[in-house]
TIBA-443547 format. One record per residue: residue in one letter; x, y, z of N, C-alpha, C in turn. Coordinates in pm, whole numbers. Example, Ala and Ser with C-alpha at 12.3 -4.5 7.8 and 13.67 -1.06 7.14 Angstrom:
TIBA-443547
<"a",<1319,-569,780>,<1230,-450,780>,<1320,-330,780>>,
<"s",<1285,-225,708>,<1367,-106,714>,<1290,3,787>>,
//
This chain:
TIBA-443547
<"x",<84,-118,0>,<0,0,0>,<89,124,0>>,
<"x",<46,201,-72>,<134,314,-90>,<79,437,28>>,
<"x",<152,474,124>,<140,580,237>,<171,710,161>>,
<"x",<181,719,67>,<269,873,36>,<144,988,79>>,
<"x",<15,942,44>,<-44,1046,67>,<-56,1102,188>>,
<"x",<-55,994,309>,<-19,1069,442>,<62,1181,479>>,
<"x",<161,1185,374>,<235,1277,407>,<243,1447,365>>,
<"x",<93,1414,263>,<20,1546,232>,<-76,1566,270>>,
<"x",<-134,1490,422>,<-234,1540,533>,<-208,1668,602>>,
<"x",<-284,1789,578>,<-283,1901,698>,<-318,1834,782>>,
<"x",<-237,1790,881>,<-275,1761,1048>,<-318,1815,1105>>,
<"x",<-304,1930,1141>,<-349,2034,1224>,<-548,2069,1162>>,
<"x",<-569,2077,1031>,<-678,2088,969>,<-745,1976,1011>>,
<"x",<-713,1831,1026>,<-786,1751,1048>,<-811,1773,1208>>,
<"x",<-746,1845,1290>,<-763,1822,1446>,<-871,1919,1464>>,
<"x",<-870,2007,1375>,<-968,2154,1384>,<-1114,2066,1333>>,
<"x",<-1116,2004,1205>,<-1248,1909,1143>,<-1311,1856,1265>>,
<"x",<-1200,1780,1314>,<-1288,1678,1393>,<-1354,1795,1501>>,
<"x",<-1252,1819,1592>,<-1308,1917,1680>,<-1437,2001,1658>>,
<"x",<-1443,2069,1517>,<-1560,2134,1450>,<-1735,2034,1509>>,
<"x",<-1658,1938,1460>,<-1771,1812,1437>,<-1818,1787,1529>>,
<"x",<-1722,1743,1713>,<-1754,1755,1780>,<-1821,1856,1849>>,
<"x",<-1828,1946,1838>,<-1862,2124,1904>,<-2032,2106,1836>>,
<"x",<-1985,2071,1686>,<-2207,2086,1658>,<-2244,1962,1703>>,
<"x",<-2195,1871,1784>,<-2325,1757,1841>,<-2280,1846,1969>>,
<"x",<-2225,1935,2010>,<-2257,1993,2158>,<-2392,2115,2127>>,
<"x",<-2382,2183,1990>,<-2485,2251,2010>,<-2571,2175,1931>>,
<"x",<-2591,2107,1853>,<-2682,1987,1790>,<-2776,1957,1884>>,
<"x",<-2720,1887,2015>,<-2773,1833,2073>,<-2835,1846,2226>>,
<"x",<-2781,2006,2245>,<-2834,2105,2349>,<-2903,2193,2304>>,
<"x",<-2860,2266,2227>,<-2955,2361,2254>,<-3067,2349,2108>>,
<"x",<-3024,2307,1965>,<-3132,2271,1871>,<-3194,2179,1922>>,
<"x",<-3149,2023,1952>,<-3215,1930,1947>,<-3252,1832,2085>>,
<"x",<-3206,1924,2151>,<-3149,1812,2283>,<-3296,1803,2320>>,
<"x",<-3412,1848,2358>,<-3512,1808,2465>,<-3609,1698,2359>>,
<"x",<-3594,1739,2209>,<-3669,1627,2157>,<-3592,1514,2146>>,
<"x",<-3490,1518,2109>,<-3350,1372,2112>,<-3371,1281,2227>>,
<"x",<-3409,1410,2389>,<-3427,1319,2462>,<-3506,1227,2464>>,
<"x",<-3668,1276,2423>,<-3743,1261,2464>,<-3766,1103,2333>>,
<"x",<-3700,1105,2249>,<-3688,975,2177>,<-3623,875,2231>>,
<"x",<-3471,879,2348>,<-3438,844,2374>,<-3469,810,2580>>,
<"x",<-3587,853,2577>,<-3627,856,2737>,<-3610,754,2786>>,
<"x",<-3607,627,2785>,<-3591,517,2873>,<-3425,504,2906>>,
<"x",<-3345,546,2792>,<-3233,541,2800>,<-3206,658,2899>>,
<"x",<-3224,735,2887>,<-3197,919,2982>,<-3296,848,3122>>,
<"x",<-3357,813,3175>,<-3404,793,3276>,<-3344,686,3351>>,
<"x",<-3234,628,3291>,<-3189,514,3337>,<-3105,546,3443>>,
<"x",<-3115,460,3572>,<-3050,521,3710>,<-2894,565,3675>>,
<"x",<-2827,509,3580>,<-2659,522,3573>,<-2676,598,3428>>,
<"x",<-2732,682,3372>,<-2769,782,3228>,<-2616,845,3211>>,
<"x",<-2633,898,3353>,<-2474,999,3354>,<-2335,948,3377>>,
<"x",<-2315,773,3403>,<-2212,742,3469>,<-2151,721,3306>>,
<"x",<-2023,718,3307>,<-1908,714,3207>,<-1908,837,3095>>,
<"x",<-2002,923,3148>,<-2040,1054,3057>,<-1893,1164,2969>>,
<"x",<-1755,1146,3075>,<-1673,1140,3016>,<-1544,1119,2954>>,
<"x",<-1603,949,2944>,<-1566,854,2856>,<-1606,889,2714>>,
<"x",<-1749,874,2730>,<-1856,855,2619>,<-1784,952,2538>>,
<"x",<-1841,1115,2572>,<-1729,1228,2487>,<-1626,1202,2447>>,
<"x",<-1523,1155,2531>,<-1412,1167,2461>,<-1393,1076,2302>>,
<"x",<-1457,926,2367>,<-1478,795,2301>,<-1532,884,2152>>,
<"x",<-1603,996,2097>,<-1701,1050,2033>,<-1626,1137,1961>>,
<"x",<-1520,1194,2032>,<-1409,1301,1981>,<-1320,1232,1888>>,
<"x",<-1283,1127,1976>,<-1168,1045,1921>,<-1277,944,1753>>,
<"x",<-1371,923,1743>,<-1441,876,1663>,<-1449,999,1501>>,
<"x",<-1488,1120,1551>,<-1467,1226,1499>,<-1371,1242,1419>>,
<"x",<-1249,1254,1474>,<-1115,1244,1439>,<-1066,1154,1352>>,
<"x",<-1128,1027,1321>,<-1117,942,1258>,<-1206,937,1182>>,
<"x",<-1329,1012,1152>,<-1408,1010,1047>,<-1334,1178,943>>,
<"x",<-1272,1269,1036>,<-1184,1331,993>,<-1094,1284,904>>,
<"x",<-1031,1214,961>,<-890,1161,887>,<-943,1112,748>>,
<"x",<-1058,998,754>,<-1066,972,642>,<-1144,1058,522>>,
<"x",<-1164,1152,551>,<-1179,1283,497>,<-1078,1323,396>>,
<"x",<-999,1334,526>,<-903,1417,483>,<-807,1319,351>>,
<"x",<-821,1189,379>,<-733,1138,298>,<-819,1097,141>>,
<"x",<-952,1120,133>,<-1004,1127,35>,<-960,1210,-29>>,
<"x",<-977,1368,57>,<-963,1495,-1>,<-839,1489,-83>>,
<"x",<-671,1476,16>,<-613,1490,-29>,<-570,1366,-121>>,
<"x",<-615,1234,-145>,<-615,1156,-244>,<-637,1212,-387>>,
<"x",<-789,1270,-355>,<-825,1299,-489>,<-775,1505,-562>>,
<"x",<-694,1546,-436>,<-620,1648,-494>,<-707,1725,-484>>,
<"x",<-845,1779,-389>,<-967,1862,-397>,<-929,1970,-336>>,
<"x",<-987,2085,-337>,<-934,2209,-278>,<-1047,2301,-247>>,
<"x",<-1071,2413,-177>,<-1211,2499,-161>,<-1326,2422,-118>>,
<"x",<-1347,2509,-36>,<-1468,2534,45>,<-1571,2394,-67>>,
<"x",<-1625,2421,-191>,<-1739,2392,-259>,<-1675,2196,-272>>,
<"x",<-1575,2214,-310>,<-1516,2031,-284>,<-1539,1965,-192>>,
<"x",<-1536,2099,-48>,<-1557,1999,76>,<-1697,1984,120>>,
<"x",<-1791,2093,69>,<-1920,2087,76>,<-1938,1915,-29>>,
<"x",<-1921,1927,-128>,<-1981,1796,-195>,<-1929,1639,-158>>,
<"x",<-1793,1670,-82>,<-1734,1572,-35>,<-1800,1504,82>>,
<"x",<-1836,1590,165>,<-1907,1557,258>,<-2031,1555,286>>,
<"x",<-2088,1620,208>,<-2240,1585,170>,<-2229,1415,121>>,
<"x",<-2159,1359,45>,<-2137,1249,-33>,<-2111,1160,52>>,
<"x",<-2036,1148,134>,<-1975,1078,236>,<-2099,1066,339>>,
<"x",<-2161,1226,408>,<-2245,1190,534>,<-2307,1086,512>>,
<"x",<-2457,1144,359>,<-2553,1082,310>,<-2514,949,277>>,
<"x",<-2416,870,194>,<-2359,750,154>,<-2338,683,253>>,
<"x",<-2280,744,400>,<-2207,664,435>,<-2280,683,600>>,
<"x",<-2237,788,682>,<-2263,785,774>,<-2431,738,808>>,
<"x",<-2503,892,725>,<-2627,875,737>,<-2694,749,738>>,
<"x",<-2666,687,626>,<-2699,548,596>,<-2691,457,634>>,
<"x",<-2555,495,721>,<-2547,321,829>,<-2624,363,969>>,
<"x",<-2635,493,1011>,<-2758,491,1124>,<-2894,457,1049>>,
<"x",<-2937,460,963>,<-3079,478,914>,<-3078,279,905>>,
<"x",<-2985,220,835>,<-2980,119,859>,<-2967,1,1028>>,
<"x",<-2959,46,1120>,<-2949,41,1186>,<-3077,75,1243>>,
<"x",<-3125,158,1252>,<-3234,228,1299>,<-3367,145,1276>>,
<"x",<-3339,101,1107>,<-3480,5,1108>,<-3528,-85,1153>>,
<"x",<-3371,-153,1159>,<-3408,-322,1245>,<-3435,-277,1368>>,
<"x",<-3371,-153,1458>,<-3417,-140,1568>,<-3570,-86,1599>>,
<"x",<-3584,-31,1522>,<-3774,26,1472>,<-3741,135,1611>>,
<"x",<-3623,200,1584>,<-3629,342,1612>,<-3724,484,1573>>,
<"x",<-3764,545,1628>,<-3840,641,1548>,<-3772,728,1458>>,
<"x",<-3911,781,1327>,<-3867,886,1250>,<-3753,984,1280>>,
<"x",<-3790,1051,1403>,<-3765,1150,1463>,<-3601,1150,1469>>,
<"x",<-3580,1046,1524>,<-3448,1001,1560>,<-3340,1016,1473>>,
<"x",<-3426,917,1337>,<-3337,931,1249>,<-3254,1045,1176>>,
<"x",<-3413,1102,1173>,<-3357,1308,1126>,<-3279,1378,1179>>,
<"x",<-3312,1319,1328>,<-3221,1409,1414>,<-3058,1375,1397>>,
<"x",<-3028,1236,1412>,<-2850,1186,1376>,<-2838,1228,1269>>,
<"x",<-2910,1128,1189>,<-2851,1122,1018>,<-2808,1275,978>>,
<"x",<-2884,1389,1001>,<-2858,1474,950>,<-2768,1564,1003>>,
<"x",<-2751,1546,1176>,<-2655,1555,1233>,<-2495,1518,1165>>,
<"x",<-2476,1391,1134>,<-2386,1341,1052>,<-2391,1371,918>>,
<"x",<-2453,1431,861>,<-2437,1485,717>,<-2382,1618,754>>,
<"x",<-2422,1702,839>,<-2353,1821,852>,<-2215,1827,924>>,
<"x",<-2192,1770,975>,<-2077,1699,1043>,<-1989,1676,986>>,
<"x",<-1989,1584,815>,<-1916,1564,769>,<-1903,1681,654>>,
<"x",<-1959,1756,629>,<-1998,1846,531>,<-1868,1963,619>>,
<"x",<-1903,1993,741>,<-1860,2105,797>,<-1690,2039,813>>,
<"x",<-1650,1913,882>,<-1515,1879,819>,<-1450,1862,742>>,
<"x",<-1510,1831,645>,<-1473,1807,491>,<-1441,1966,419>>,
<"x",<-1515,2092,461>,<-1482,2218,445>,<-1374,2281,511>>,
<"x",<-1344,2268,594>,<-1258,2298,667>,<-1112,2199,615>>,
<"x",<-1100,2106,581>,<-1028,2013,552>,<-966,2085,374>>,
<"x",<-1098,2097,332>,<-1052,2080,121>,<-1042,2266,181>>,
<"x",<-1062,2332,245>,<-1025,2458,223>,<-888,2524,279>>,
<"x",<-851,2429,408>,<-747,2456,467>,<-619,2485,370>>,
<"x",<-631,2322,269>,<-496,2276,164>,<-420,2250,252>>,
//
């Protein structure tokens, strides 16, 4: 396998992506979405230990980030993309294809609600949209 492209990763761009990514499921999920998210997820949030490993979970979420970053980034710089509008389509392409899709898949066998789904999936489409910009615009 050829590594060369690693070595035309902005690092620092990918630590800012992920981070980005992480920061909108903090306002994603407080202050847009948090009381209906809960309220899909209530048996889980009412559960006597809801808050125990709370930050684990984050970090576990950051570090996940970071790695949906990276492989961002190594698309990006694989395919030589640059500006803002590359990383918009890159990651539109990626959320919807990839992320979105494996919660929505997931979601059915669990017979999760509508609600739910809109709320992640699209969470993760912007997510990857907003790293993927930051990433193809950095260079």
């Amino acid at each position: 396998m050829n590594t060369d492209v690693l070595q035309h990763i902005n690092w620092l761009s990918l630590l800012v992506a992920g981070l980005a990514y992480f920061f909108l499921g903090v306002i994603w999920y407080s202050f847009l979405f948090g009381k209906k998210w809960q309220s899909y997820n209530s048996a889980a949030m009412n559960a006597p230990d809801a808050k125990k490993g709370a930050f684990g979970i984050m970090f576990f979420s950051l570090i996940l980030m970071l790695v949906c970053s990276f492989g961002l980034a190594l698309i990006i710089t694989r395919f030589n993309l640059s500006g803002w509008l590359s990383g918009v389509k890159i990651g539109l392409i990626t959320g919807l294809c990839f992320a979105a899709t494996a919660i929505h898949i997931s979601y059915i066998y669990e017979k999760r609600p509508l609600g739910l789904h809109l709320i992640n999936g699209l969470y993760n489409i912007l997510g990857n949209i907003i790293a993927a910009v930051i990433i193809a615009s950095w260079g």
